[in-house]
N, C-alpha and C positions, 0 to 999 in steps of 0.2 A: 470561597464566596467571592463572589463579581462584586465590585465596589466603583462608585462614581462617587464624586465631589463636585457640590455646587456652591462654589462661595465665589462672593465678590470681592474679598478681601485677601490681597496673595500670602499675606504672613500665615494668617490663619490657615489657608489653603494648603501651605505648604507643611505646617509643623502635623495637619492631619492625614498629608500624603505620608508625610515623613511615618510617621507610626501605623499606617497599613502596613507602610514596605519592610516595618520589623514584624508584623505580626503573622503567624503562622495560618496559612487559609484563607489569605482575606491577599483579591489583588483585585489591584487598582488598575480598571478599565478604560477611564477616560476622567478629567477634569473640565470643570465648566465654569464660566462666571454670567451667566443669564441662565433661566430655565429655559429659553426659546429652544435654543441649543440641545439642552437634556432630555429635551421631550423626543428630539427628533431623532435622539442619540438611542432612547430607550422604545420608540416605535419599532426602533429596524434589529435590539440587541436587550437580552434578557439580563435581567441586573437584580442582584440578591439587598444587594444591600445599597441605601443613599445616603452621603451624610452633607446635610441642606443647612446651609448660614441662612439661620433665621430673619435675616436681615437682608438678603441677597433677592433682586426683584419682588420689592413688596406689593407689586399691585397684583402682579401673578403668582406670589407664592401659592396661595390658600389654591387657588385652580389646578398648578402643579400637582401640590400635595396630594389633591381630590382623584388627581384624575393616574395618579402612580398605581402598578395594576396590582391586584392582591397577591400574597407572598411575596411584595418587597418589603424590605423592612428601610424605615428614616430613623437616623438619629440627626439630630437637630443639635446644630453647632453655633456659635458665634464668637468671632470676635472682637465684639467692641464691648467695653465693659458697662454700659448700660443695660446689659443683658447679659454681661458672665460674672461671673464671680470674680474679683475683684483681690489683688494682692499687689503688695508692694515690692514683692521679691519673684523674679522671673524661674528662679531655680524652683520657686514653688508651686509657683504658677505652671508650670510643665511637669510638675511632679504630680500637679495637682488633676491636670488635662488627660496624663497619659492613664492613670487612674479611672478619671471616669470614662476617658476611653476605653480602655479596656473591660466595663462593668458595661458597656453598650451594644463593645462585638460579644458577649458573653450571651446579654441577652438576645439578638440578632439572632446568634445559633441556636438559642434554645429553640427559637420561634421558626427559624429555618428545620428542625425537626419538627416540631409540633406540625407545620402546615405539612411538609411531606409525608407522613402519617394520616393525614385527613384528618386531624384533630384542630382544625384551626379556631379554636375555640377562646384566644386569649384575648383578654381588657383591652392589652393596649400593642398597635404596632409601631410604636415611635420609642425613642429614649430621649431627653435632653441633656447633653453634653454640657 
C-alpha cells in the first residue's frame, strides 16, 4: 500500500515514518506538513493510504479530508497530547502508538480488500491513532 504523511509536527512525523518503514506492504511515498502540498501530491499520484495529524492545517483539514478520493483510507494521527493519549513513560507511550498503529494498517487492508471487491460497503473509512 502507497502511504503519505501529513503532520505538522516532525517528532510525530517521524516515529510514523519510522513504523511504515518496519511494516510489511505499506511504503512511504512522500511526507508533508500542509495539506496544500498533499493535495497537489495526490491529484497527479494514487495513494492507498493517509495518515493526517489532526492538528495539521486546521482551517483546510475538514476540505482536505472531504475532498481525498474514495478507496483512500485516513488514519488520523496526533501528536500533542491534547488529543492523544497521554503517558508519562515514552517506552509506553511507543509501545502504546505502535499498537494502535498497527490495528489501523490492519484495518486499511481490510478496507483496501473490501473496496477492490466492489464491496465498499463499510461504516467507517478513517481510524484514529
Amino acid at each position: 500500500m502507497t502511504c503519505i504523511v501529513i503532520n505538522g509536527e516532525p517528532a510525530a512525523g517521524n516515529v510514523i515514518s519510522m513504523l511504515i518503514g518496519q511494516t510489511d506492504g505499506l511504503t512511504l511515498v512522500a511526507s508533508f506538513d500542509n495539506t496544500g502540498e498533499a493535495s497537489v501530491f495526490m491529484s497527479k499520484n494514487t495513494v492507498d493510504l493517509v495518515f493526517f495529524d489532526i492538528q495539521a492545517d486546521e482551517t483546510k483539514g475538514y476540505r482536505f479530508i472531504k475532498a481525498i478520493p474514495s478507496g483512500t483510507f485516513v488514519i488520523f494521527i496526533s501528536g500533542f497530547s491534547s488529543t492523544a493519549i497521554s503517558t508519562h513513560q515514552p517506552v509506553a507511550a511507543i509501545g502504546s502508538i505502535s499498537v494502535r498503529f498497527q490495528k489501523g494498517v490492519d484495518m486499511a487492508r481490510t478496507y483496501s480488500r473490501v473496496v477492490k471487491m466492489g464491496s465498499a460497503n463499510m461504516a467507517d473509512d478513517y481510524f484514529i491513532i
